[in-house]
Structures are given as C-alpha cells and as structure tokens.
C-alpha positions in Angstrom: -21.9 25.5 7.0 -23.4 25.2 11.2 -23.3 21.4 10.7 -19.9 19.3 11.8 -18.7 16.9 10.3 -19.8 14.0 12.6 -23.7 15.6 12.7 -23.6 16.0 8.9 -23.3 12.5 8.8 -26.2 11.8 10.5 -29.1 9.7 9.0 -27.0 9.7 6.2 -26.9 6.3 3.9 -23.6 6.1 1.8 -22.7 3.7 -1.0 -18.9 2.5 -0.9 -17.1 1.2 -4.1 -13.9 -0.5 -2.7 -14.7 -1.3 0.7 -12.9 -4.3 1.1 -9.5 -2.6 -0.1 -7.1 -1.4 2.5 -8.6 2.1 2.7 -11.9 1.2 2.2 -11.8 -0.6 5.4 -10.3 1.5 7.3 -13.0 4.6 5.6 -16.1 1.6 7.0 -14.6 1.6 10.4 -13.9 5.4 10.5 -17.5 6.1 9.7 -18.8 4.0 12.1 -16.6 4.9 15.1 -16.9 9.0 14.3 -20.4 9.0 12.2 -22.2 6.2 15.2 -25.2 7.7 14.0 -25.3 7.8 10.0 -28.0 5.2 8.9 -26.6 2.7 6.3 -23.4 1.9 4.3 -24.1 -0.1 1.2 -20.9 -2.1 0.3 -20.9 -3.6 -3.5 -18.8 -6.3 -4.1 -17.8 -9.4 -6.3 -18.1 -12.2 -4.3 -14.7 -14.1 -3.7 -13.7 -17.3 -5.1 -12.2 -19.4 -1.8 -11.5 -22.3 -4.1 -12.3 -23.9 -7.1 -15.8 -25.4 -5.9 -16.6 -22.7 -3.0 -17.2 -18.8 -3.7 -17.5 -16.6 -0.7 -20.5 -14.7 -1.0 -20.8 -10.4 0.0 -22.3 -11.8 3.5 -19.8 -14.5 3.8 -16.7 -12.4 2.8 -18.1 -9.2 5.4 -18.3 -11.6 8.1 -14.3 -12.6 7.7 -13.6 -8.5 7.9 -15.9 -7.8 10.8 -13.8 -10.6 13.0 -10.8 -8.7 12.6 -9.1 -6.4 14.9 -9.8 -3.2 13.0 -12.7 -2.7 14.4 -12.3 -4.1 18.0 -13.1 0.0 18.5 -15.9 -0.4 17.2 -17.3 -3.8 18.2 -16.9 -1.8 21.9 -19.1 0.7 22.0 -21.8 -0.8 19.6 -21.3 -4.5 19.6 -24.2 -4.8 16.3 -22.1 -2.1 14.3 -22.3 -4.8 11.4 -25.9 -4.2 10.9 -25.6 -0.7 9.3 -23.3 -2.3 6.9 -24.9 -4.0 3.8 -22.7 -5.5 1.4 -24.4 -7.0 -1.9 -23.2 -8.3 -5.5 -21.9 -5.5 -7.3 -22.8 -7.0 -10.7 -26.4 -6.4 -9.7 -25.7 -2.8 -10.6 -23.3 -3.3 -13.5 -23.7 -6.7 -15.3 -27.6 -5.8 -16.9 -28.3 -2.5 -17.3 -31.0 -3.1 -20.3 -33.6 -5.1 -18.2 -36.2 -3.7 -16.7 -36.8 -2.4 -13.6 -39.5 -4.7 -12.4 -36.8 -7.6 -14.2 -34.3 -6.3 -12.0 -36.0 -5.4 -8.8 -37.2 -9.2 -8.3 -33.8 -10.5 -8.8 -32.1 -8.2 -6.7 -35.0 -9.5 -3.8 -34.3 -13.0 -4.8 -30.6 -12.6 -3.7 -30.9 -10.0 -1.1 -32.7 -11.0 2.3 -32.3 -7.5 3.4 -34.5 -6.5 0.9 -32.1 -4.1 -1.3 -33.5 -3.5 -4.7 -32.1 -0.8 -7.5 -35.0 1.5 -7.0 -34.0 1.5 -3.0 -30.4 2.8 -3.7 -31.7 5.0 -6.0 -34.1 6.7 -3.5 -32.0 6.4 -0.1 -28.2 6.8 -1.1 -26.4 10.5 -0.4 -23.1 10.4 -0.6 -20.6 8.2 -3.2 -17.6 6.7 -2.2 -15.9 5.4 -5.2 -11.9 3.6 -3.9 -12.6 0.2 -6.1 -9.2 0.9 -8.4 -7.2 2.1 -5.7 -5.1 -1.6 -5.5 -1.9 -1.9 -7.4 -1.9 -5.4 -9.1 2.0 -6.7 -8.6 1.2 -10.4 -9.9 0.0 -9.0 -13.5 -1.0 -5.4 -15.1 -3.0 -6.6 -17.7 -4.0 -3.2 -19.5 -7.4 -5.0 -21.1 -8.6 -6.1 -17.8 -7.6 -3.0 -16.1 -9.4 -1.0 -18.2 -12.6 -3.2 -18.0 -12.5 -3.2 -14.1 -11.1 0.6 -13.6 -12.7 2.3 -16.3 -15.8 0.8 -18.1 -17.2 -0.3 -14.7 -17.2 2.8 -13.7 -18.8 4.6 -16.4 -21.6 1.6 -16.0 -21.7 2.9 -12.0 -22.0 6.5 -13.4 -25.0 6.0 -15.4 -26.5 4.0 -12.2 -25.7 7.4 -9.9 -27.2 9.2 -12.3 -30.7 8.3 -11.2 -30.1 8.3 -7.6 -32.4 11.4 -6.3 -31.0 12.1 -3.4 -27.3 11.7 -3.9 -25.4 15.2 -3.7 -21.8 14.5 -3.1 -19.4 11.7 -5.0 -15.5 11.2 -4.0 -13.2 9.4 -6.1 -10.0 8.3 -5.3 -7.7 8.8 -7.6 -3.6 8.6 -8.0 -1.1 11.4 -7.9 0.6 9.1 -10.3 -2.0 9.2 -13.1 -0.4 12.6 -14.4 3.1 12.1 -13.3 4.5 12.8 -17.0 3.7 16.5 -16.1 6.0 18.9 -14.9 3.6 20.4 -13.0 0.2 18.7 -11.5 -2.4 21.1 -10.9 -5.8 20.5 -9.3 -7.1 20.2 -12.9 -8.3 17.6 -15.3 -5.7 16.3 -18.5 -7.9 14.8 -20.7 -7.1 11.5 -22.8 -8.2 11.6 -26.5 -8.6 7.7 -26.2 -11.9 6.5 -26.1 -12.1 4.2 -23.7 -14.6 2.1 -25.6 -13.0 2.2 -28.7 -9.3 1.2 -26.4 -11.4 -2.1 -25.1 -12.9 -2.9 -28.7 -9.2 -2.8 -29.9 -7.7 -5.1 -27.5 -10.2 -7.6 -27.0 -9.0 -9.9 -30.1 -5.7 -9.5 -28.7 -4.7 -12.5 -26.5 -1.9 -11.9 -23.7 1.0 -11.5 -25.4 -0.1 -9.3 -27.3 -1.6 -6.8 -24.9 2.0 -7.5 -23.1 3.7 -5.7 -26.2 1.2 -3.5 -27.3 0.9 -1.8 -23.5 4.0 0.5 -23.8 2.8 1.9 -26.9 -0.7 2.8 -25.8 -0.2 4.3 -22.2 2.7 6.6 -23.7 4.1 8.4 -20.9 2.2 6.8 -18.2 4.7 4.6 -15.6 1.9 2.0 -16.4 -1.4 0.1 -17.0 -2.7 1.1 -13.5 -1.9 4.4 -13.4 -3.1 4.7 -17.1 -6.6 3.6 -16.1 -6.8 6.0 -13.7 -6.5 8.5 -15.9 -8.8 7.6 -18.1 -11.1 7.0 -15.1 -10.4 10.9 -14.4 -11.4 12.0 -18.0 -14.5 10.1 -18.0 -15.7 12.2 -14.6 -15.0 15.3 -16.3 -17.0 14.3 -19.5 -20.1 12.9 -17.2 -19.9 15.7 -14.7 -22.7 18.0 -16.3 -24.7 15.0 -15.4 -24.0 14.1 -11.8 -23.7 15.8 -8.3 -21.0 17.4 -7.1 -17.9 15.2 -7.8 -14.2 15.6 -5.5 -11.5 13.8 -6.8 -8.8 12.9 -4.1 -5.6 12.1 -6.0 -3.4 10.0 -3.5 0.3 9.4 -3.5 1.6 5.7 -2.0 -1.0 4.2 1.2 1.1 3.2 3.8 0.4 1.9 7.2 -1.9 4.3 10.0 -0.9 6.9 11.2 -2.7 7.2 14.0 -6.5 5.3 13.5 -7.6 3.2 13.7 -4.7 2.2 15.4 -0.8 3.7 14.9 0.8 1.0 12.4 -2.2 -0.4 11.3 -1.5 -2.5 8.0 -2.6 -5.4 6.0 -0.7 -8.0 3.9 -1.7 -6.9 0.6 -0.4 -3.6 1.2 2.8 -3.1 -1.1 5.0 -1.5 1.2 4.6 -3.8 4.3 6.0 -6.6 1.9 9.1 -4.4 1.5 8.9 -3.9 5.1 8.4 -8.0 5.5 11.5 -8.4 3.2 13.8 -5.9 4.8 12.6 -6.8 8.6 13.8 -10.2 8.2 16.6 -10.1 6.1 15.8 -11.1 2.6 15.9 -7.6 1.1 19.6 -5.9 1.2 19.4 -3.4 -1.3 17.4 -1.4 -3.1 18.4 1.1 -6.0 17.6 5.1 -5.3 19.4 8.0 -5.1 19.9 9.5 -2.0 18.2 12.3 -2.7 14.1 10.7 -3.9 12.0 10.8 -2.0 9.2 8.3 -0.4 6.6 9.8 -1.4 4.0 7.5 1.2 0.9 8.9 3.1 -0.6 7.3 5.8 -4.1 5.6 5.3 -6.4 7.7 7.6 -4.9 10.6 6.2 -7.0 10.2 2.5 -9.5 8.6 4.3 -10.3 11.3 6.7 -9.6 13.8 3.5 -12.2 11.5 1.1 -15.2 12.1 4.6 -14.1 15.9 4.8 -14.1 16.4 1.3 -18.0 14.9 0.5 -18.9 17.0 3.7 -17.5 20.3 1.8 -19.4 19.7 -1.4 -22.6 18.4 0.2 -23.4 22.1 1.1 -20.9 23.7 -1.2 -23.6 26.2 -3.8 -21.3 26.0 -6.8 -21.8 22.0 -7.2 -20.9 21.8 -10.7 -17.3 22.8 -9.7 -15.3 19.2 -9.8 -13.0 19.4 -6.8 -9.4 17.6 -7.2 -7.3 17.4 -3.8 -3.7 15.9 -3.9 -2.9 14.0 -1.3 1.1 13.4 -1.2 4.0 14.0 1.4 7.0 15.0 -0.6 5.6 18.4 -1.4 4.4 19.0 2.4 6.6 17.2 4.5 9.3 15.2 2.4 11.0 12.2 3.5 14.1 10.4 1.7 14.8 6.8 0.9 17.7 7.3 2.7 16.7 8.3 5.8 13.8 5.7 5.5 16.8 2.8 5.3 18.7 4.1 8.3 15.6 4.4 10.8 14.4 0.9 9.3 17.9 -0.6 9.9 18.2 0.9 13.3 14.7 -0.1 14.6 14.4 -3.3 12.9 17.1 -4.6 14.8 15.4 -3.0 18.0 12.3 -4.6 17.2 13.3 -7.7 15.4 10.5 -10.2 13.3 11.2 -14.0 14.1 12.4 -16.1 12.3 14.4 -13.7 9.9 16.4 -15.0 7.2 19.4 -13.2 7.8 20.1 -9.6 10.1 18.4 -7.0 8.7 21.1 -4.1 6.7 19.2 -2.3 4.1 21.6 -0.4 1.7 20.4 2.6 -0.6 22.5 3.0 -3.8 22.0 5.1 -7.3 25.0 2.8 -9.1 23.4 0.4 -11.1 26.8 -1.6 -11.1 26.8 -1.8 -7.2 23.2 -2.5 -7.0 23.4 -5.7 -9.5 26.8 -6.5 -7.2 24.9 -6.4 -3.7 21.9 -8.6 -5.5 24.2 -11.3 -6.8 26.1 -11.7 -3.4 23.1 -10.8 -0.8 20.7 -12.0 -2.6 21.1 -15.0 -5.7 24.2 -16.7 -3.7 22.6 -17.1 -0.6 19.3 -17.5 -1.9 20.5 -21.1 -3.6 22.8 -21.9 -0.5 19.8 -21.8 1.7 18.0 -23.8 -0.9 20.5 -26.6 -1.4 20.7 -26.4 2.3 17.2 -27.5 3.0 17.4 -29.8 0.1 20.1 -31.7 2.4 17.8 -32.1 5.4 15.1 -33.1 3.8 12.8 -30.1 3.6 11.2 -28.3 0.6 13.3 -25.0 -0.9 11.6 -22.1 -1.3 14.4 -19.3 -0.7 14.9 -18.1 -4.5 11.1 -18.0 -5.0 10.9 -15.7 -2.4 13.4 -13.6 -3.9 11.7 -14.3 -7.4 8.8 -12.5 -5.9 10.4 -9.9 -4.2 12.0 -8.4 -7.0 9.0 -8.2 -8.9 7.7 -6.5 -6.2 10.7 -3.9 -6.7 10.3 -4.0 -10.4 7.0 -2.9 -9.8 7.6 -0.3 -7.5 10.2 1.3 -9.7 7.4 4.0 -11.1 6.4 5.3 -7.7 9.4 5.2 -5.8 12.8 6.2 -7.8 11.3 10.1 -7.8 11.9 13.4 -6.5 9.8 15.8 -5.1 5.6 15.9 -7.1 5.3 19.1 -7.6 1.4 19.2 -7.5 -0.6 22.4 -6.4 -2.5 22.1 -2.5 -4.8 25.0 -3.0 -7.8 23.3 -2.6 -6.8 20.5 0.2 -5.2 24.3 2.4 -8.5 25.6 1.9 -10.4 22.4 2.8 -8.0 22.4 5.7 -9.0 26.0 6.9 -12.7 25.8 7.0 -12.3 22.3 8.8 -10.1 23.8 11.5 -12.9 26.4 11.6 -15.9 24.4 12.2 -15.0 21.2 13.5 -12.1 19.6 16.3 -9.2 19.2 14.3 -8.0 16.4 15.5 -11.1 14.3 14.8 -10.6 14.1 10.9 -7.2 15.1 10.7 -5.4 15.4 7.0 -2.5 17.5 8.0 0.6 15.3 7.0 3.1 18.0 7.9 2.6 17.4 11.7 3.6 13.4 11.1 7.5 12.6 12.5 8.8 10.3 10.2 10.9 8.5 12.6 7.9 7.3 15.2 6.2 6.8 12.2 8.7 4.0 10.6 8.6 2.4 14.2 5.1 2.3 14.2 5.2 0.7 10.8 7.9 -1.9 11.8 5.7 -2.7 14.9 2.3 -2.5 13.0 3.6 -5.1 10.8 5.2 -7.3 13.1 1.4 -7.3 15.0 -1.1 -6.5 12.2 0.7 -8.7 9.3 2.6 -11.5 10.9 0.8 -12.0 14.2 4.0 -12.2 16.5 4.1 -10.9 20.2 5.4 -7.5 20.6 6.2 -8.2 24.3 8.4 -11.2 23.3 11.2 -10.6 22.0 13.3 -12.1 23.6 13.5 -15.3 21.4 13.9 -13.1 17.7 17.0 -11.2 19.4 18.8 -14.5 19.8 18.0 -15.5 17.1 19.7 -12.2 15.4 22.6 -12.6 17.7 23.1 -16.1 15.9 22.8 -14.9 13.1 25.6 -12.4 13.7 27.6 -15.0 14.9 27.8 -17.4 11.7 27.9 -14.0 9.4 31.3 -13.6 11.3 32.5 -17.3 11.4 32.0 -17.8 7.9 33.4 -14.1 7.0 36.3 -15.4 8.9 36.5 -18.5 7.5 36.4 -17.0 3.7 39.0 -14.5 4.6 41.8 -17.0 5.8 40.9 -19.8 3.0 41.8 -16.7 0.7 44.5 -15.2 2.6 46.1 -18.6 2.6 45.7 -19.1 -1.2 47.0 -16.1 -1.8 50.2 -16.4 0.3 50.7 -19.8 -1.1 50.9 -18.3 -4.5 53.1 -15.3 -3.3 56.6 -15.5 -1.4 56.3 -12.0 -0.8 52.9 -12.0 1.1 54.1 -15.5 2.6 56.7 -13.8 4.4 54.9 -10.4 5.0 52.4 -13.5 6.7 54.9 -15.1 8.8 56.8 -11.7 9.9 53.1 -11.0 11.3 52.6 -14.7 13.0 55.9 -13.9 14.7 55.4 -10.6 15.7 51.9 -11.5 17.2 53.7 -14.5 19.4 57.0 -12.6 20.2 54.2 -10.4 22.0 52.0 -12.9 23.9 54.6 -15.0 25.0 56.5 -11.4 26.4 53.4 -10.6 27.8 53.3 -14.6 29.4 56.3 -13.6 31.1 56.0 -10.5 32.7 52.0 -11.7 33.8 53.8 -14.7 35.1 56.6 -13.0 37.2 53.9 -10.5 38.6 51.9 -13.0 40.4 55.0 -14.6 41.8 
C-alpha cells in the first residue's frame, strides 16, 4: 500500500449519501481541501421544501452550503471548488427502480444539465459514502418513517451499488448506540430476526398513535426508534455483503463540535449538543440529571470523518475484500470524560466567554437525585419561566419563555439514551490497527483519528466559542457588552434573593417572639457597634 491517502484519492469520483448533514459537510469540505485533486463528488439529495409554494432544488440548496464559512479554506486556494461537487435528486436512484434504463436515462437528462444519468454513476463511481441516517430526529421518532428513510432506502441504494463496475470500497456510518443492550460491543454484526419488509408492511395501516404505542414493544431493548434502524440498517449490510465491494462500517458515539478542522469549534444549529450548549451558555438550562460518575461519551466531527476517508482508503487495496470491517468510534473507552467535569469547565468558561443576551447567569448543576433534579426544574426553571412570561405580557411583547423550556426538555428527554451512561465497552482492534498502518504510510496529522491526544478542557472552550461564532453569529472580540449584561444579572439575582429573604425573615419573626427577639438583640448589637465605631473614627480626626 505505496499510495497516501491524499494520492489515492486522486481521479477518484465518490458518491456521498448524507452530505448535507453535519458530518457530511464537513467529509465534502475535507475531501476537497486534502483530496484537491480527486475528480467528482456526487451528492444525492431530496430537494428541500422552503415553504409551502417554493421547494429548494439539489442546485439551489448546494448553493446556500457553498456561501458558508466552512469552506472559506477551500473557496481560497480553489475559488471553483463547487464544480467537482454534483448534487442531484436522490429519488432518481430510489423512487423507480422497475423502469428501464433508456426510461430512466432520459429523465435523469431532463432534470440534470450536468448530464448525470444512472448508467454514468454506474460506470464512474469508486468509493461509497453512506452518512444519510446519521441525524437524530428530537421533534418526532416516528419508527415507520424511520425505517422507510434509514432502512428500506438503503437496501433500494444497495441494489443500485450493486451494478456500479467500478466501485471497490463502501463506508457506512453507523451508531455505537445501535447495540448498546450488550454487555460487550465487539467489531461484529448482531443480527435482527425482523424483517425489515415485513416490519414496514405491519405498520403501515397503523396511523400515529398507534406506531407511538406499538414502538416500545418492537425495538425491545433498543434506547429507541433511531438507534433501532440503525441496526437493522447493519443487518441488512451483512445479509447483502456477498454481493457488494468491500463494506467498513464506522459505528460513532455522539458528533460534537471540531476538533480541530475545518476549524476548532466548528458546529451547526442542528447539532444536538450545541442546543444544550445554547441553553446552558445563556442561562435557561440549570440542571441536568447524571451521576457524577457517566460519562460524555462525544467525539469530535473530523474525528469519524477523517476515520470514514482512512477507512475506504484501507479496503480499496485491502486483498481479503469480502471481510466487512466495523470501527467504533467513541471517547469513553479511549479517553473518558465525565458529565461532571463537562459542567464545571462549561460553568467556568461560559462566564469567561459570555453569549449575549442570556436569560439568566449561566450555573449548570449535575445531580443523580431525582428528587433534587425535579426541585432545581420547578424553581430554575417552571417559576421563572412564567415570571419572565407574564413579564413580557406587561410590556407589551409576545412570551415565549416556557416554550423555550418546553423544547429544551424534550431535547433532554431525548438525550436521556445516550447520555445517562458509563463507560461502552466496545473492542478498538480494528480502528488501532487502522491507526498503525496510517501512522506508517501517511503524516499523521493530516487525517488524524486519534481521540486520546484531545484535552477536554480546550476542547469545551473551543465548543463554547465555536458556538457563540458558528451558531449564533456574535463577535468574539466584543464582549464587553454580554459581561455587563451578566454583571446585571448578578445584581437583580442578589436584590431579589435579598428581598425574599427579609420578606420571610420578617414573617417569620412576626409569628415568633422568640426569633423577634433573637432579631432585635441582633439589630442592637449591629448599631451598639457602628455607632462605637462613629465615635472613636470621629475623635481620631479631631
């Protein structure tokens, strides 16, 4: 294996499943900045519906993504980067598969000026990224729709890469979470005795509700419906691998914010744990219930994607290409990092690198009492969620506090699965030996995948500053104006503390001669003092 990494790619065409998802951007913009000189990247898609009369079509929604700053890199040293990307509708390769080719190869040229047809993918395409099921729904798991989207699609995309002639290398990403029920993960497959089929014909005379209660039953074990497909997705490989090029499955813990490319802290809205960060950063979020001791299990997004370009590298010239691959791709096995200490450097930096316009000063607490946790949400969250409300009734404005909340604790709720856990215990045989032969044949720091050189703590600050820059577009050199603000903050948090405290002390003493006296034995004390103190200040000076 003479060939890098980077030269490997060379004159290369890939297809990428996913590529407008949070890693499958940042896997686009690695491969163009490393790989300058691969020939094509063919990006299927659904086009997106803007609004109710307007859909966004592949060209429309690719010319949003190449505006952005991820790939200001990029854009410097080839300013027409966009032209190796060709984005098209996916359902062109999974909405007919029973017409025939010369059906299919006109209406593919009908919508595709740059004159993409079936029969060219088929000829041209080499490597297979597939990262289209990598997004965890928060708004609604529907299991039928999962299923259709994360499974069936896929088998519809096998059967398609089963006539490409030149492709040699597919990598799937996957979830560590999809076998999570087992003691032990190794790099193996646990197949499902569901048919997948059969699973779809079952629920589709179900409506909503119905799915909603039936979901438990079906995914078993499973934490839920997404990380249910995925293994179904995983058993479906397995069965079709006899029939496809080699295969590597990458199964990936939590994505979190870069690392260190394409920029340290990179992140995007719809990530799920920069909403957290959102929350926390600006107040709304006080607690959160986890023991001290689980763990965070989040790996940073150009670590799986510089593992997903290693790992179609290895099995393009591996001989044994019938071997399926798997890789896991988590942090609490190889360099673990608790909730704990998460909530400490968060607290601690956040109020170093403060967002504007937060809600309240940010104090994140960590607790494994249920009792305690429901306490903290009641009083830091519900109360002050309606005050702030009724508040902005008052003036005029429209309240929106206690939805905010609404939404952030289904976002919690959500996260339950992935985050209230110890240590995975998952085998790393494969990703070491992946590891060694890269370090062997290629600069190491070019398509890094070694998590146990990342320091948390820089890390977290780069995440808090990522977000602050990358999510909510504020000015990381002003800060000037969001510290105020905090200091504000602080100062009506200890008014109105003070306030509550005397308005109960003095109900309380008016109830109790006892404390009434303890109360004005104090009061006396405290003047007997100043007015000594008056005295002898006052004789001094004469």
């Amino acid at each position: 294996m003479s060939a890098s990494i980077s030269e490997f790619y060379n004159g290369k065409t890939v297809l990428v499943f996913g590529s407008t998802t949070f890693p499958g951007k940042v896997l686009l913009e690695k491969l163009l900045r490393s790989c300058p000189n691969l020939e094509n990247i063919y990006c299927p898609i659904r086009p997106t519906t803007k609004s109710q009369i307007h859909q966004l079509s592949p060209m429309d929604t690719f010319a949003e993504i190449y505006t952005t700053k991820l790939f200001d890199r990029v854009r410097r040293n080839n300013p027409k980067f966009q032209e190796k990307i060709i984005p098209f509708d996916i359902n062109l390769l999974i909405s007919s598969p029973t017409i025939t080719e010369a059906e299919r190869d006109l209406d593919e040229n009908k919508q595709l000026p740059q004159g993409v047809s079936w029969r060219k993918l088929q000829e041209t395409i080499d490597v297979c990224f597939y990262i289209a099921n990598n997004s965890v729904d928060f708004e609604e798991q529907n299991l039928k729709d999962m299923i259709h989207t994360n499974v069936m699609d896929l088998k519809i995309i096998l059967t398609f890469l089963k006539t490409c002639t030149q492709l040699k290398s597919i990598v799937y990403l996957s979830s560590i979470y999809a076998n999570i029920d087992c003691p032990y993960i190794d790099e193996c497959i646990y197949p499902c005795l569901i048919d997948p089929q059969k699973l779809v014909d079952a629920l589709d005379w179900m409506d909503k509700d119905m799915v909603a209660l039936a979901t438990p039953k079906l995914i078993g074990p499973k934490p839920n419906a997404f990380t249910f497909s995925h293994w179904l997705a995983e058993t479906i490989l397995a069965e079709e691998q006899k029939h496809l090029p080699s295969i590597s499955i990458v199964r990936v813990s939590i994505i979190g914010a870069a690392w260190k490319e394409p920029y340290p802290g990179w992140v995007e809205k719809s990530d799920g744990p920069s909403e957290l960060f959102v929350a926390a950063g600006r107040g709304y979020l006080r607690s959160m219930k986890s023991d001290s001791n689980d763990i965070l299990d989040i790996v940073p997004v150009d670590i799986p994607v510089n593992l997903l370009i290693a790992a179609s590298w290895e099995k393009y010239h591996e001989e044994n290409r019938e071997r399926l691959t798997i890789y896991h791709c988590t942090s609490s096995g190889l360099n673990p990092f608790h909730w704990q200490e998460m909530s400490n450097y968060f607290t601690e930096y956040s109020k170093r690198i403060p967002y504007e316009h937060a809600f309240r000063r940010p104090n994140l607490s960590m607790t494994s009492h249920s009792l305690i946790h429901d306490s903290y949400v009641f009083f830091s969250h519900l109360i002050p969620a309606h005050l702030a409300d009724i508040g902005l009734r008052l003036i005029g404005r429209k309240a929106h506090v206690v939805n905010i909340y609404k939404n952030l604790h289904r976002i919690l709720l959500g996260l339950e699965s992935f985050t209230h856990r110890g240590e995975i215990q998952c085998s790393y045989d494969s990703l070491n030996s992946l590891r060694q032969l890269v370090s062997e044949t290629n600069n190491s720091t070019e398509f890094y995948f070694d998590i146990r050189a990342l320091h948390w703590p820089t890390y977290i600050e780069s995440y808090l500053i990522g977000t602050k820059r990358y999510v909510l577009n504020e000015d990381i050199n002003s800060l000037n104006g969001a510290h105020k603000h905090l200091n504000n903050l602080r100062n009506i948090r200890w008014t109105f503390n003070t306030i509550v405290l005397v308005l109960l002390w003095r109900i309380f003493i008016s109830k109790r001669p006892t404390a009434r006296n303890l109360w004005y034995f104090i009061m006396n004390f405290f003047v007997a003092k100043f007015v000594r103190f008056f005295k002898i200040f006052s004789a001094g000076n004469t």
